[in-house]
Each structure stands twice: as C-alpha cells, then as structure tokens.
N, C-alpha and C positions, 0 to 999 in steps of 0.2 A: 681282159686279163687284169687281175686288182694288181698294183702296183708293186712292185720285187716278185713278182710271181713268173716264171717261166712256161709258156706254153709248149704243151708237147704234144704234138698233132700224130694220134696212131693210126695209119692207113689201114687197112684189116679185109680181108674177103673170110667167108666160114667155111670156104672149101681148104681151108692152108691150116692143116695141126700147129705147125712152129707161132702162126698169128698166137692161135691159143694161147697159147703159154707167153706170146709177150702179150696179150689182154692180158693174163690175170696177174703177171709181175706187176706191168703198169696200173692198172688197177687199186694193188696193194698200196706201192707207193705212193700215190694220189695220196694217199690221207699221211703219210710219213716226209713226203718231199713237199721244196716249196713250189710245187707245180700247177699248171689247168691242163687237167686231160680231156683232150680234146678227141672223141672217135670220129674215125674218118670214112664212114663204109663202103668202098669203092669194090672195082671189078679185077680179080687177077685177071682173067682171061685177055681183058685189054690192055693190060701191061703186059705182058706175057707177048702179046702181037706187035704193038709198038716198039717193044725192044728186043723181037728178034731174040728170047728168051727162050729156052726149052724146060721142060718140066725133068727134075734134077734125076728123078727114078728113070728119066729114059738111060740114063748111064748106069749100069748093069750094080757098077761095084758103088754107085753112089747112093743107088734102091737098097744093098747090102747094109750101108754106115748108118743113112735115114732110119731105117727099120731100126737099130741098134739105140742110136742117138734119141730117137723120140722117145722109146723108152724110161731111155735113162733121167731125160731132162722131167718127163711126164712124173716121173717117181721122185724126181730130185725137187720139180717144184709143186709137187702136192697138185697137177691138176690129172681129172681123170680119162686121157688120150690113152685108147688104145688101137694099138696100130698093125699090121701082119703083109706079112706079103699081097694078098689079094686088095689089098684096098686102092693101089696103085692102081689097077684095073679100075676101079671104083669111083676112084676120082675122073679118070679121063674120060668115064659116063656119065657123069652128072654136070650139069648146069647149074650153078647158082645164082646166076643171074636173076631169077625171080625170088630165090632169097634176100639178094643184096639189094633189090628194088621195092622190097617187102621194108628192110629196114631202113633202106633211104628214107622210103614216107614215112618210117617213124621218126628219123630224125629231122624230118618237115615239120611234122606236129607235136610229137612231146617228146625231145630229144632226151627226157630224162629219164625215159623209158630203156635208151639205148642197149646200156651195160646189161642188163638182167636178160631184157629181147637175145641180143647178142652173142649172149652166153648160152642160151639156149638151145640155139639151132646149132650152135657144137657139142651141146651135149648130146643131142639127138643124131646129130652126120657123127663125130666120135666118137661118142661114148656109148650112143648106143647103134651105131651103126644105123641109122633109117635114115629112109632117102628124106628129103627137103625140097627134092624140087617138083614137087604137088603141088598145087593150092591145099588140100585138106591136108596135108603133109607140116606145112605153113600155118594152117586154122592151129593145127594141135599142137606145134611149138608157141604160138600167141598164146593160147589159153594156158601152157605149164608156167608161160611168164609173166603171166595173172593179168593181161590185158582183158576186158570187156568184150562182148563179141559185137558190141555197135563199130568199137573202135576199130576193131578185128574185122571188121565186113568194110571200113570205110577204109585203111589202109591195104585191103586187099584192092578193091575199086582203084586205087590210087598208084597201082607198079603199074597201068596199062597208060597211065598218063605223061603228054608227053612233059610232062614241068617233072615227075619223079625221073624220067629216062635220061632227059639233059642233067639232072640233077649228078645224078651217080655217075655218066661219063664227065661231067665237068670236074666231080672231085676223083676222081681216075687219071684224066689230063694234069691234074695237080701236083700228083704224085709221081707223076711221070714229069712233070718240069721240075720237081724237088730232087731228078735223077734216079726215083727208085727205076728198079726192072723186076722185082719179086716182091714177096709180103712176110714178112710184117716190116710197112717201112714208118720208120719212128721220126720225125720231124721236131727238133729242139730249136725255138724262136729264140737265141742267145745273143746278147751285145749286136742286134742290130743283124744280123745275120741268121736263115735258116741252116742246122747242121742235120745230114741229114745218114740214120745210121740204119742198117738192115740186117734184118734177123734179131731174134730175143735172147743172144748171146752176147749183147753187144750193151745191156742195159746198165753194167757198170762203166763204161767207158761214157756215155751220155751224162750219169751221174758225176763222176769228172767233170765232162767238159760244163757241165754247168752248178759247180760247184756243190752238189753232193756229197 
C-alpha cells in the first residue's frame, strides 16, 4: 500500500447480485478515493457454513424486498442485474465453486486480470442468466474477458490444484476472521485496525470512517 493510501479488501463470491453492485461502486471509487482495492475472491458457500447463515430468500417476505431492492439499487447504480422470482431457485443449484477457483488462479497469476475476469462471470450468471459452473461455461466467460486460450487452458488445469483450493478456503477463513457471515464483506485497513462493513449499502459509511 503506497503511503496515506487506505486498503480496502472486497471479499466477493459471483454467485451474490448485492457483491455486484458493491464491485462496481468500489471499483468506481478506486480511481476517485485515496484507496488500494484489493479483490478478495473467496467462497459464500463456506461462509454461509461456518456461520451458521441461511440464504435470506429462504425467508418468504425477505425473497419479496430482495426481488424489489435489487432492482432498484441495479437501476440506481447503473449496473445491469436482473433479477425475478425464479432465480432463487437458481442459485441454490449452482456451484460456483469452480468459478471462484477459476478466478483464484487468476489472481495467483495475473491478478490484474481480476476486475474485467470478475465482471464477467456476472455478467453472464446475471445479466444473462447462464449457468458458470461448466468448464466450457468458464472457457467462454475467459474468452468475452479477453484472456488468451494458453492462459485460459493453464488456469483452468490450475482450480483442480491443491495450492488454488487452499488458496480460496484460506482467503474465505479470512473473511470469516474479519467477522464477515455473508458477501459482499468490505474490509477498511484504517488507523492500525481492520473495520469491517457488509453489504454495498454501507459504502458511504466506509467512506466516513476513513475519511472520504
């Protein structure tokens, strides 16, 4: 971190719309604040276990407000989630565990690949709704975010390895000792202390606390 610069560590899975929207806030900012954004790309599934967390749509009227809320924030912050009653169903069938191990070994090998990678395989789970958790599902989100296919065939080789699998549960245990239970958990390195803030409705209060 260069010197007066605030790290801000974004934990993130691409199964979680609300991550969305705090990727591309924090994102933004990165070039407006005096921050290091740092992506984190860990596993909800194993936070979600570890703390005894349930997925918030199992609560009938809180799948009602979700449905509502994504919308609105999706429209308020210009990114394009779209979201419906069935996708609830949607999520609790997919894995992304081989996505999140797809981008772990990019962020093993050219971490500067992240953000674009990242972005992609949400645009593809929500914006266009297809599945991810393929390997050729994975080939064709690499290739729309303009990686090579040597690279593309080496970080696929590399999610079955056990140096990428410790990888993503160690930065998952992370964020699970920074107290997260859900995603997107936002980690500010301020005055000597980690603060640690949940959910992408919370990005001005961050901005406070470290003087934004």
């Amino acid at each position: 971190v260069e010197m007066g610069r605030t790290l801000v560590e974004l934990f993130y899975d691409v199964v979680s719309p609300y991550s969305w929207l705090g990727f591309e806030v924090l994102c933004r900012y990165q070039h407006i604040w005096n921050i290091d954004l740092r992506l984190r790309p860990a596993f909800l599934g194993g936070i979600m276990q570890a703390t005894g967390n349930k997925p918030p749509a199992m609560l009938p009227k809180r799948g009602e407000y979700m449905l509502k809320d994504i919308k609105r924030m999706a429209k308020y912050y210009q990114v394009p989630v779209k979201i419906s009653e069935g996708d609830f169903q949607r999520i609790f069938g997919t894995s992304t565990l081989g996505a999140m191990r797809f981008i772990t070994a990019m962020d093993m090998t050219q971490p500067g690949y992240l953000e674009p990678l990242s972005r992609e395989f949400w645009i593809r789970f929500w914006s266009q709704r297809e599945d991810i958790s393929q390997p050729e599902n994975i080939l064709a989100v690499a290739t729309q975010a303009g990686l090579s296919s040597e690279l593309t065939q080496k970080l696929l080789e590399m999610i079955s390895s056990p140096a990428v699998k410790n990888r993503l549960r160690e930065t998952t245990e992370e964020a699970i000792k920074y107290g997260a239970f859900g995603m997107p958990a936002v980690v500010a390195h301020f005055n000597g202390e980690p603060h640690l803030f949940f959910g992408c409705d919370r990005l001005e209060l961050l901005g406070s606390v470290i003087g934004e």
